[in-house]
ZANU-347272 format. One record per residue: x, y, z of N, C-alpha, C in turn; residue in three letters. Coordinates in steps of 0.02 Angstrom, whole numbers, plus 50000, padded with zeros to 5 digits. Each point is the difference from the previous one (the first is absolute). Layout:
XYZXYZXYZAla...
end
This chain:
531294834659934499664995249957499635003649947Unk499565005450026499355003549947500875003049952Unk500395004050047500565002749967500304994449898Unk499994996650050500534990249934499415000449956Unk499325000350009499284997749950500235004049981Unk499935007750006500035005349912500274999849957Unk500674999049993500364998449944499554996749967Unk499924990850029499684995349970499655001249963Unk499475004350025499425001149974499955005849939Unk500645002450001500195006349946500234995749937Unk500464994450021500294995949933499234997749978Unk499674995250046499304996949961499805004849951Unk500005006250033499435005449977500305000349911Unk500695001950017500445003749936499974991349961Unk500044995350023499984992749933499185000449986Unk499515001750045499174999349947500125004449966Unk500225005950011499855006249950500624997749938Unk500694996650012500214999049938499874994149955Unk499534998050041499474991249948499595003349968Unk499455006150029499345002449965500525002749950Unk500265006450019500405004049937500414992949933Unk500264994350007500024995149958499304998549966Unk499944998350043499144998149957499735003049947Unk499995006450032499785005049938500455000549966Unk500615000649979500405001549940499904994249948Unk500034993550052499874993749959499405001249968Unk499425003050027499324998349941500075005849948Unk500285007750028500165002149962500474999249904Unk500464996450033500504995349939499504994849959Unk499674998950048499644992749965499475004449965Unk499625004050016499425004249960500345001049933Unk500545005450008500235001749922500324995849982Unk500404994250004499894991949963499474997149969Unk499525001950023499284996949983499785004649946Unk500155004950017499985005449952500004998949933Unk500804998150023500295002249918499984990449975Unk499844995150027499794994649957499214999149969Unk499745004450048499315000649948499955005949955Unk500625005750001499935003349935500514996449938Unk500234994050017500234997049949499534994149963Unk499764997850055499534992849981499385005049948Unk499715005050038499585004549951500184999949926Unk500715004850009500384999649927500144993649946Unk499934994450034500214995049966499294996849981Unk499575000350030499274997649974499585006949939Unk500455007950004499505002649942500604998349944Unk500654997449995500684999449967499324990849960Unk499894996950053499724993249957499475003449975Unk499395001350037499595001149939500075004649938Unk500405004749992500295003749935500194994249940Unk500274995150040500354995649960499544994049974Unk499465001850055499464992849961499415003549944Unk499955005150032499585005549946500384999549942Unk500685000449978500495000149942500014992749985Unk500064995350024499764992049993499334999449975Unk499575000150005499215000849993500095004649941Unk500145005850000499925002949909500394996349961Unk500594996649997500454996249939499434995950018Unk499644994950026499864993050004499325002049933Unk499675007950030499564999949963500025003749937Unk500644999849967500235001949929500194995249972Unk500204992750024500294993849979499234997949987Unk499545000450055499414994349983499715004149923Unk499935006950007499545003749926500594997249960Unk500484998849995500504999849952499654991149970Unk500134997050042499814991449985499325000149974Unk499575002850026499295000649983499925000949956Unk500515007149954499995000249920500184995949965Unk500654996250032500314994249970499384995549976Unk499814997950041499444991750003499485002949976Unk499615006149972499595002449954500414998249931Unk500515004050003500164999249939500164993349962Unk500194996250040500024992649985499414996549992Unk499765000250029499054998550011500035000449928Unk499685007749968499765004049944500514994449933Unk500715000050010500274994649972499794994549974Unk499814994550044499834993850010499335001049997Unk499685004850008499284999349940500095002149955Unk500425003649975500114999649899500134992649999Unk500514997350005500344993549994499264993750010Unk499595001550027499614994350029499475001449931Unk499595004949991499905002749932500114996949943Unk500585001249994500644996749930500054992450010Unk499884998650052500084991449993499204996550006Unk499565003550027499364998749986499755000749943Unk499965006149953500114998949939500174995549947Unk500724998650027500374994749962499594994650003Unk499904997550063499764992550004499245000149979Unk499545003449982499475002149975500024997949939Unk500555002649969500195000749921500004990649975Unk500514998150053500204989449995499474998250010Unk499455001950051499444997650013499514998049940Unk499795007749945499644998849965500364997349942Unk500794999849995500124993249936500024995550031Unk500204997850067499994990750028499134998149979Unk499535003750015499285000249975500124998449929Unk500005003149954500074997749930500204995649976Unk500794996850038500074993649985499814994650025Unk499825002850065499434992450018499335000149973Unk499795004449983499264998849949500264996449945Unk500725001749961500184997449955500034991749992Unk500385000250052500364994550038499204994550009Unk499785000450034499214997550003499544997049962Unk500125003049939499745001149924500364994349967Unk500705001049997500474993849988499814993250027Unk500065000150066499744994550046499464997349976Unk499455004249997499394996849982500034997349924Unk500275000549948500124998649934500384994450005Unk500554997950049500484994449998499574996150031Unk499425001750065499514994350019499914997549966Unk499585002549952499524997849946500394994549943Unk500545002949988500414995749942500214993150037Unk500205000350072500384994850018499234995450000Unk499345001950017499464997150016499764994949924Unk499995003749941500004999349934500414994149981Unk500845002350013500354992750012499834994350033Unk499715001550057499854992450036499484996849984Unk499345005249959499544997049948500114994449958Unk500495004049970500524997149939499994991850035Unk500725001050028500394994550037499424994250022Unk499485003250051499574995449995499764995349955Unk499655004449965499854997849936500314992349951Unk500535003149999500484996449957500164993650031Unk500115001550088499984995350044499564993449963Unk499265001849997499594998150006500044996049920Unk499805003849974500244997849920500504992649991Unk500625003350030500494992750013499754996350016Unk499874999650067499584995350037499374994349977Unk499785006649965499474996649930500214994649954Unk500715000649975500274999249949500414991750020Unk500155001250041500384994450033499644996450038Unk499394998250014499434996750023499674997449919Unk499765005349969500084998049919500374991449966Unk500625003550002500404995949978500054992250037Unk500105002450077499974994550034499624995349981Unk499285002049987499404994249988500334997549940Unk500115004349941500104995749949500584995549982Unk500435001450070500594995849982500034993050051Unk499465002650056499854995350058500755000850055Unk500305006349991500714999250020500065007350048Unk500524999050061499845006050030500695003449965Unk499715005250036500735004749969500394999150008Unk500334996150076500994999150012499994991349940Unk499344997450021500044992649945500215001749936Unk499605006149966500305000549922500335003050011Unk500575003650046500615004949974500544992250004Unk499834996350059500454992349996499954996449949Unk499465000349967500144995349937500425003449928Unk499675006750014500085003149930500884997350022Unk500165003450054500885000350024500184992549978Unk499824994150005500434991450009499765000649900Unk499505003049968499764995549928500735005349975Unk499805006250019500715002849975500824998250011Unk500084997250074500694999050000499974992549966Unk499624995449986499994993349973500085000549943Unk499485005449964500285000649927500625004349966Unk500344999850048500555007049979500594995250039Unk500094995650048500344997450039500794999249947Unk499894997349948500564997849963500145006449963Unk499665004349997500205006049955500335003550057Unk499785002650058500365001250073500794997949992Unk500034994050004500454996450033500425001049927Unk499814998849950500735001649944500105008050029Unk499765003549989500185006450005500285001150069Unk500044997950048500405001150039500774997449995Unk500064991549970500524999149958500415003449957Unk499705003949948500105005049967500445007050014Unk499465001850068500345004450036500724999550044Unk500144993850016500394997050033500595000849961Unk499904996149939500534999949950500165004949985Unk499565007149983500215006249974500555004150036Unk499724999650062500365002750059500684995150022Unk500124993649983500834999350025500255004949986Unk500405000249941500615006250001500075005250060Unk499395003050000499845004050033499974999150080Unk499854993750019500014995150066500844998550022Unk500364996649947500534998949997500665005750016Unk499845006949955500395006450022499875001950073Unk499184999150026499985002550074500454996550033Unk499904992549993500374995250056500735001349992Unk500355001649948500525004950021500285004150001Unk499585006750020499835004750041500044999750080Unk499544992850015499814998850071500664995850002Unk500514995349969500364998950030500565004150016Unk500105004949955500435005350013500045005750055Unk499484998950002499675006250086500074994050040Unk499864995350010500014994950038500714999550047Unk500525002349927500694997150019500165005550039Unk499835007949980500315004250004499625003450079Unk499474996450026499785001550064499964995050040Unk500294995350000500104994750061500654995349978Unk500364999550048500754996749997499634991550015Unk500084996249954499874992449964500384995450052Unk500645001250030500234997550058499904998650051Unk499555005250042499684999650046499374994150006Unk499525001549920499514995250031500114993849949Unk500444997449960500474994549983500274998150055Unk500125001550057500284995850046499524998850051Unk499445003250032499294997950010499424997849972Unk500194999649957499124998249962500154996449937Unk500554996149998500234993849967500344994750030Unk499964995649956500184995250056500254993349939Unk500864997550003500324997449955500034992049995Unk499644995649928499984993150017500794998349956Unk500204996950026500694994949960499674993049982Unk500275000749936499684992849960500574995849972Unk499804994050000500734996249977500124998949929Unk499735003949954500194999349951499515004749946Unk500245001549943499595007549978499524996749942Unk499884991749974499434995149985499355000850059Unk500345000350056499045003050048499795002149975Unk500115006749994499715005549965499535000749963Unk500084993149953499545001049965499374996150024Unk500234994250044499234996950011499725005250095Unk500355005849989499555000950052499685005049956Unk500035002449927499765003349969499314996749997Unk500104993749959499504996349993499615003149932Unk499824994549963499865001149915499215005150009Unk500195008149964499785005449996499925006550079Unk500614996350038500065003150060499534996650038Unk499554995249997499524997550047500234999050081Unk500554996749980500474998850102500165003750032Unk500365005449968499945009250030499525000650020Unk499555001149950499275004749993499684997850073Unk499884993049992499604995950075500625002450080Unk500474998649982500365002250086500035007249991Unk499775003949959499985008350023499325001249999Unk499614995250004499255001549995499774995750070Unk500234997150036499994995350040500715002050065Unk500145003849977500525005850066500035005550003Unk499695003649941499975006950003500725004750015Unk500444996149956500555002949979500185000649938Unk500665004049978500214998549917500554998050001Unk500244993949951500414996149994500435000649954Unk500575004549992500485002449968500604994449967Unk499754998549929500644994849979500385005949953Unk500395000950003500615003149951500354996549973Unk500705002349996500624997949966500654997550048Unk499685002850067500464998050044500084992749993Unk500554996949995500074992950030500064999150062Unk499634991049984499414998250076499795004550041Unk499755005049998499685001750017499335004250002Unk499514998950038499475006449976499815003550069Unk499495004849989499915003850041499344999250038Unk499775000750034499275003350036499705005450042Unk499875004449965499685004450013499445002850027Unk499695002550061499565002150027500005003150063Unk499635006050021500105001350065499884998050074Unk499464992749974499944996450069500334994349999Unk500355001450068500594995050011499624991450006Unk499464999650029499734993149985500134997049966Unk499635005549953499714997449922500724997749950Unk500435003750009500994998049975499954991850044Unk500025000550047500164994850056499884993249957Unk499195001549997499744992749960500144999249937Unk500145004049950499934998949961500974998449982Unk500435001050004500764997950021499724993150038Unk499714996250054500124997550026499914992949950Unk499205003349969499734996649942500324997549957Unk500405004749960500555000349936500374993650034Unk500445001050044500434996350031499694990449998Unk499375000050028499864995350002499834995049920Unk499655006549962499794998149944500784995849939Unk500475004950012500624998349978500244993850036Unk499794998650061500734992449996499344995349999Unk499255003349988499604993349988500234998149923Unk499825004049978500215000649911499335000149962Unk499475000050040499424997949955499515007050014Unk500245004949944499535008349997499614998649955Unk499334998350017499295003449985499655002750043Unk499385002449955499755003650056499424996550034Unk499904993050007499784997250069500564999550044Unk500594998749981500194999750039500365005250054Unk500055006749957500095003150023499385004150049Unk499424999350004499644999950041500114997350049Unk500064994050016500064993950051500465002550040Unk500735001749966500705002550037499805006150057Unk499715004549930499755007650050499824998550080Unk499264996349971499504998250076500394996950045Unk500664995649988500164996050040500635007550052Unk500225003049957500445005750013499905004250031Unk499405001749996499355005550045500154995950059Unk499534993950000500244996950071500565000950050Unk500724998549943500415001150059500225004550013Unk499715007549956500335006350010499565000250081Unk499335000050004499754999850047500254996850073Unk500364995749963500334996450080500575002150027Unk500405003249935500605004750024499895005950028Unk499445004649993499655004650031499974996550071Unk499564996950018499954995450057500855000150043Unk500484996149951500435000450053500635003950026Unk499845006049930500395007250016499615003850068Unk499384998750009499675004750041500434995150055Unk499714994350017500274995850060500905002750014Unk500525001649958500505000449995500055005150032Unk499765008049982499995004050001499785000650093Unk499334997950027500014998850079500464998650037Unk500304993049964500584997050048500535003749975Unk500115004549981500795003949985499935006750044Unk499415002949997499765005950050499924995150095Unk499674994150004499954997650056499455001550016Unk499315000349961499435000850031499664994349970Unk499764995650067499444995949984499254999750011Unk499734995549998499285001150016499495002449952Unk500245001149938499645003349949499824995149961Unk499195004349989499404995849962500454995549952Unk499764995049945500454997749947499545004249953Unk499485002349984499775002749972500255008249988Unk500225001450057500415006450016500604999649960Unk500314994150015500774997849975499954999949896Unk499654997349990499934998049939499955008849976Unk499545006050023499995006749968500614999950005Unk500364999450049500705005150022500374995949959Unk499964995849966500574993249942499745003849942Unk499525003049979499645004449931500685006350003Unk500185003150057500225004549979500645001149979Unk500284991249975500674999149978500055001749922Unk499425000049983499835001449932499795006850001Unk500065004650043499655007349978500635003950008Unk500035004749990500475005950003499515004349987Unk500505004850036499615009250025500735004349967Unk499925004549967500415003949961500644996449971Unk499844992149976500674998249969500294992950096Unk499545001150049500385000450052499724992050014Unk500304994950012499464993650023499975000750065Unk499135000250006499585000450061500284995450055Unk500054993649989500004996050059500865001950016Unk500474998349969500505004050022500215006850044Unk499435004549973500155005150035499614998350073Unk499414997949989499774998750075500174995950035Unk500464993649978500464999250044500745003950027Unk500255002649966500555004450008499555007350066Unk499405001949982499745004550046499834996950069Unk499944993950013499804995450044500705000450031Unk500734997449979500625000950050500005005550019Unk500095006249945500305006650015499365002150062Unk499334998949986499565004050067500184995850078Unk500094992549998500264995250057500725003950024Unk500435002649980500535004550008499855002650032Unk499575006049965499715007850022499874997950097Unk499584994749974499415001150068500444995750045Unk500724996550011500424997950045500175005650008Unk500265004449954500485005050039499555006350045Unk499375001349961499485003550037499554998050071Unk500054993149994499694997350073499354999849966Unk499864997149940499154999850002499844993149972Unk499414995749995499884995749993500454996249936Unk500274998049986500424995649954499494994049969Unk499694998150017499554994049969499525003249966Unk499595005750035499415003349962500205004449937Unk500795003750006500345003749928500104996049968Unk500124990849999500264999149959499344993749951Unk499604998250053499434998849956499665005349965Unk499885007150020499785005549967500505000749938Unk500574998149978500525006049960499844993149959Unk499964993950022500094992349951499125002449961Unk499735002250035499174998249954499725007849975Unk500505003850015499695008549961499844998649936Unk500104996149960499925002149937499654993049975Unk499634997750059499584994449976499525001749953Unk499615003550021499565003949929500065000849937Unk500704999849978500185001749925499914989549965Unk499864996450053500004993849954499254998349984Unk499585003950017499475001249968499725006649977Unk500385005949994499805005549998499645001049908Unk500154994649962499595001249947499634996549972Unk499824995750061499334997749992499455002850049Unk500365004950050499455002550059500005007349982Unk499415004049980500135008050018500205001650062Unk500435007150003500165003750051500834998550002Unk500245004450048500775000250015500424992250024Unk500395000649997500434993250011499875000550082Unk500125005350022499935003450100499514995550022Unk499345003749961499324997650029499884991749971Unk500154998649970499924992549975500354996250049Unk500515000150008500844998750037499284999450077Unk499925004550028499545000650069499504995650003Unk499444999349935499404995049996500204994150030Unk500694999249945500344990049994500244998750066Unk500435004750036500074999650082499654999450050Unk499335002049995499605001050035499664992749987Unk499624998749937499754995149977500354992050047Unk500775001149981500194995250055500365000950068Unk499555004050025500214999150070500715004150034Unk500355003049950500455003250022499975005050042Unk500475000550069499945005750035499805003949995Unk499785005050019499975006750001500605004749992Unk500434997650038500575004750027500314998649929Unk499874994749982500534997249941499735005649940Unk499404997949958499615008349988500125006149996Unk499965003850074500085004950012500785004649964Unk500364991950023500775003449962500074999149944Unk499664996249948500244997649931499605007549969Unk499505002550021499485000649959500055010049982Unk500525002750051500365005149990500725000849948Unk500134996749966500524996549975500245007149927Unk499265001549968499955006949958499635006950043Unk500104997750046499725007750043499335000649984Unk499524994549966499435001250012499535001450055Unk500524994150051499255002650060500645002050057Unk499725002150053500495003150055500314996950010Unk500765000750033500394995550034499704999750080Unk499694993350019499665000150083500684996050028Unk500444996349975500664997350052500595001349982Unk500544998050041500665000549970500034996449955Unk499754993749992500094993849967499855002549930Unk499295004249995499785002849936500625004549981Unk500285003850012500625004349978500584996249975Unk500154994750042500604998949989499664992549916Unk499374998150019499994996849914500165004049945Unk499705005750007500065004549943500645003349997Unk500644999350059500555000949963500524994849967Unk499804994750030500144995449974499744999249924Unk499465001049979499764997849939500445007049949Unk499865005550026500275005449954500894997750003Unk500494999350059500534996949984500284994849931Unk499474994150024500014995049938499815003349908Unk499525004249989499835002649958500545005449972Unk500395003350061500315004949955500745000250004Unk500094991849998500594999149958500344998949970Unk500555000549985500375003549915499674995149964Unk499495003349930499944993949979499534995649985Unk499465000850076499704994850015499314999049969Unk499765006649971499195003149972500335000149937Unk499415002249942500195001349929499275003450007Unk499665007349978499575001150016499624999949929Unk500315002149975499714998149919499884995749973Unk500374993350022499654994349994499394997550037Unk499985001750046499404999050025499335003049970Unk499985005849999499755003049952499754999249937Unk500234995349943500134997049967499594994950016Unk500394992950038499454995250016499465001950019Unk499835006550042499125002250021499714998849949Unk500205004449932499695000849938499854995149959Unk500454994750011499884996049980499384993150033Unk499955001850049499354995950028499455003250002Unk499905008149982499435003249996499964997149917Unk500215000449958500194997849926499384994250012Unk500364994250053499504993849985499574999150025Unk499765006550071499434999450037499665004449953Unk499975003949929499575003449960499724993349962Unk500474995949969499584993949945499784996050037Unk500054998750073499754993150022499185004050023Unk499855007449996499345002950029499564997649946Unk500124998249944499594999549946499564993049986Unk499445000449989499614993450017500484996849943Unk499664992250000500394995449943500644999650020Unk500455003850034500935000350002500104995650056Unk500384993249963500144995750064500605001050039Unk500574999949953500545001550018500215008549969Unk500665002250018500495007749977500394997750004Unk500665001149961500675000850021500275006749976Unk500515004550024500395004749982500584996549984Unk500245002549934500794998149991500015004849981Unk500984999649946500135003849989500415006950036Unk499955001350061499955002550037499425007049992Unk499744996050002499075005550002499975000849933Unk500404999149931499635003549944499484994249973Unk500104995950034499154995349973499714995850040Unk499144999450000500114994350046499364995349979Unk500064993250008499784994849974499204999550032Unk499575000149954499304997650049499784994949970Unk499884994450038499644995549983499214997250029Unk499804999649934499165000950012499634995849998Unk499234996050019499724995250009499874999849924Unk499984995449973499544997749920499565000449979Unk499764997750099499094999649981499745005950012Unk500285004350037499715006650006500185006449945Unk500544997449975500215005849951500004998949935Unk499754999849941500244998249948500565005249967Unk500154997349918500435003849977499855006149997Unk499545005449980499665007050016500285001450040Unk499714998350064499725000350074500945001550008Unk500494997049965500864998250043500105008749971Unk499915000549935500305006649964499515006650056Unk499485000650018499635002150051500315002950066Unk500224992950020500284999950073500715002049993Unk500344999449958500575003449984500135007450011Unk499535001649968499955008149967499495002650073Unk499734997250027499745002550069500685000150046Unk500274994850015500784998750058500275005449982Unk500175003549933500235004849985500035004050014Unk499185000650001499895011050024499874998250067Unk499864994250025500295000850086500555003250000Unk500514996749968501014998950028500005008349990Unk499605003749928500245006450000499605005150077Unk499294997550019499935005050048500264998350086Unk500164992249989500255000150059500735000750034Unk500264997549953501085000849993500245006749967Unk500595000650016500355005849973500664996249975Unk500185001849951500754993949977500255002349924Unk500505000149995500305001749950499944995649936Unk499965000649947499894996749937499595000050017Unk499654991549962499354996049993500044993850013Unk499444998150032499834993550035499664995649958Unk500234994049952499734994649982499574996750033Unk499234998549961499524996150035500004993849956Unk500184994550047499914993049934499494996950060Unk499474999649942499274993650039500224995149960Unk500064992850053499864994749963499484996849992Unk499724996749951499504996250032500274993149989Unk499774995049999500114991150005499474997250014Unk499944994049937499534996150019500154993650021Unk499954997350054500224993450000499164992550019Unk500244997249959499514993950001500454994750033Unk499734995250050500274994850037499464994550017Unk500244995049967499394992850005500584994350027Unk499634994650031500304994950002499714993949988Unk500634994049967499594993949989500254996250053Unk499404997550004499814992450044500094995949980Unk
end
């Protein structure tokens, strides 16, 4: 047994002694490892600071370098600050000189403007003096004697006035006569005569070319009264049997043809009686209005409407819009929108009372300010008409929003009817405008009872109260209508102003 342990105990012996002998070689290896990384780490920390010492001298040759820089710039910019201090030193003491100057001035223009208002006062005062003066001795105030001196002067000069305007009258035909054709020659050569010859005349047939003369009536008197009493012009020519009538409101043709007509198979033309005919003619133009409007409902199929309603919408058989007759087209816009709104699925009764009354407005639009739209809305409203009905008519020019279908489809309906072949004349319309601004200028004038435009706008008739105007007062109001027509119209040639006046006396015996 002790024999088997020795070995054992020889291997143990020989593995401690070859662990210690490891051991040590290992710290040995590891010492000079250690060695030689701290004679490198050494080397590499005096290798940086060499290199920051060489960092640190450039840094501090760059800063002396800049330091000279920004002196020298400095030293710069105080020359420069110098030179402009100077300068402005220099403006200083002349802006000084001219405001002392300047000052000096001022105070001298005080004084003068002060001197003036002395004055002015003064003189004020003086006047004032002078015309208090006078006053006493005339017992009259000042606007009293500038009114008298004005009536003793036009009273005593009245007939010397009035030839000389005669005078002037006469001198100037020729000269009157060459313009007018001038103006009919531009006349011809800028509007085609066809167009508003077939609107804005209107043809009587007479049975025999002896009328003629008694609707002349001895010095034109029977004319004169039915174009003064219709506010048209009454064209006799050379045509046989026939004559013409002329004007741009279709009414005013209406009655006065209807007149003629009657006056001819009465046989008896004067001018009472031609008065009597008129008034009675007015009447029934009025009732035919009345039963075109009624016609016009029952052909569209809307009932229930005011008669007062009915009677505007019968006015607009007599109006036309660009050449176009109103009630026509708004009935024709009344089927075509009842169409629309079957085939669209939208109310059919409310498009077609809206498309029948859009253009209700235009049968009073010149006697009411504002748009035909907004007028058209008042008169609907006024009687009771829907809303809905409204809402759709009243979009019709894209003035106000479209809020339904119903509103869309009026307004294509109405633009349909309007734009076809044909159906507008826009220049005529145009035309007639001018021609009712023409008679809304002479009827603004105090004294002016009646206007007419004929001619087609180159003249237009005013007739004036007697008692308010005398003969003066007509040549006056003439020559005033005038320089209206020039600042308010624009129009080619020249516009004839004829004032009439008339006196009529009427008694009766008992």
């Amino acid at each position: 047994m002790i024999i088997g342990l020795i070995p054992l105990m020889v291997a143990i012996g020989v593995l401690v002694a070859g662990s210690i002998l490891g051991y040590l070689a290992r710290q040995s290896i590891a010492k000079r490892q250690a060695d030689t990384a701290e004679a490198r780490i050494d080397k590499l920390v005096t290798e940086a600071k060499a290199q920051a010492q060489e960092i640190i001298l450039k840094a501090k040759d760059k800063a002396v370098k800049a330091l000279d820089e920004i002196k020298q710039e400095e030293i710069r910019r105080e020359g420069e600050f110098r030179k402009t201090k100077q300068h402005l030193e220099r403006k200083e003491e002349i802006l000084e000189g001219k405001s002392t100057s300047l000052d000096k001035e001022e105070n001298e223009l005080r004084l003068k403007v002060e001197r003036v208002r002395e004055i002015k006062t003064e003189l004020g005062r003086l006047k004032d003096e002078e015309i208090d003066r006078l006053e006493k001795i005339s017992k009259l105030s000042q606007e009293e004697a500038k009114k008298e001196i004005l009536k003793l002067i036009e009273d005593k000069n009245k007939e010397e006035i009035f030839a000389k305007i005669q005078k002037l009258e006469k001198d100037g035909k020729e000269e009157l006569e060459k313009k007018a054709r001038d103006i009919m020659v531009s006349a011809l050569q800028r509007y085609a005569s066809s167009q508003a010859s077939d609107i804005t005349t209107t043809t009587v047939n007479l049975p025999n070319d002896e009328i003629k003369g008694k609707i002349i009536g001895r010095e034109g008197r029977n004319i004169k009264t039915l174009e003064r009493l219709t506010g048209v012009e009454v064209i006799i020519d050379e045509t046989p049997e026939t004559l013409l009538i002329s004007g741009f409101d279709p009414v005013r043709r209406q009655i006065a043809k209807m007149s003629l007509e009657k006056l001819i198979a009465d046989g008896r033309i004067q001018p009472a009686r031609i008065e009597e005919v008129v008034e009675k003619t007015k009447d029934e133009i009025d009732k035919k209005m009345k039963e075109a409007g009624e016609t016009a409902a029952y052909d569209v199929g809307i009932v229930g409407l005011d008669s007062r309603l009915v009677n505007l919408l019968g006015r607009l058989t007599f109006r036309t819009s660009f050449g176009q007759n109103v009630l026509l087209h708004s009935i024709e816009s009344a089927h075509l929108a009842g169409m629309l709104a079957s085939e669209l699925g939208a109310d059919v009764a409310i498009v077609k009372k809206a498309a029948l009354l859009h253009d209700i407005g235009k049968a009073v639009d010149h006697e009411i300010q504002g748009s035909h739209v907004d007028i058209g809305i008042k008169i609907l409203q006024k009687f009771g008409i829907d809303k809905k009905v409204i809402d759709a008519m009243k979009s019709h020019h894209e003035d106000y929003p479209f809020e339904t279908i119903e509103a869309s489809i009026v307004q294509a309906a109405e633009a349909i009817s309007a734009a076809r072949p044909g159906a507008r004349k826009e220049n005529l319309e145009n035309y007639i405008k001018r021609l009712e601004e023409l008679e809304k200028i002479a009827t603004d004038f105090q004294g002016v009872e009646k206007a007419y435009a004929i001619q087609a706008g180159r003249e237009i008739r005013v007739f004036v109260n007697p008692e308010k105007i005398d003969d003066l007062g007509a040549y006056k109001l003439a020559k005033d209508i005038a320089q209206e027509i020039e600042k308010e119209l624009k129009y080619p040639g020249e516009i004839k102003v004829n004032v009439i006046r008339e006196t009529r006396v009427i008694e009766y015996a008992r």
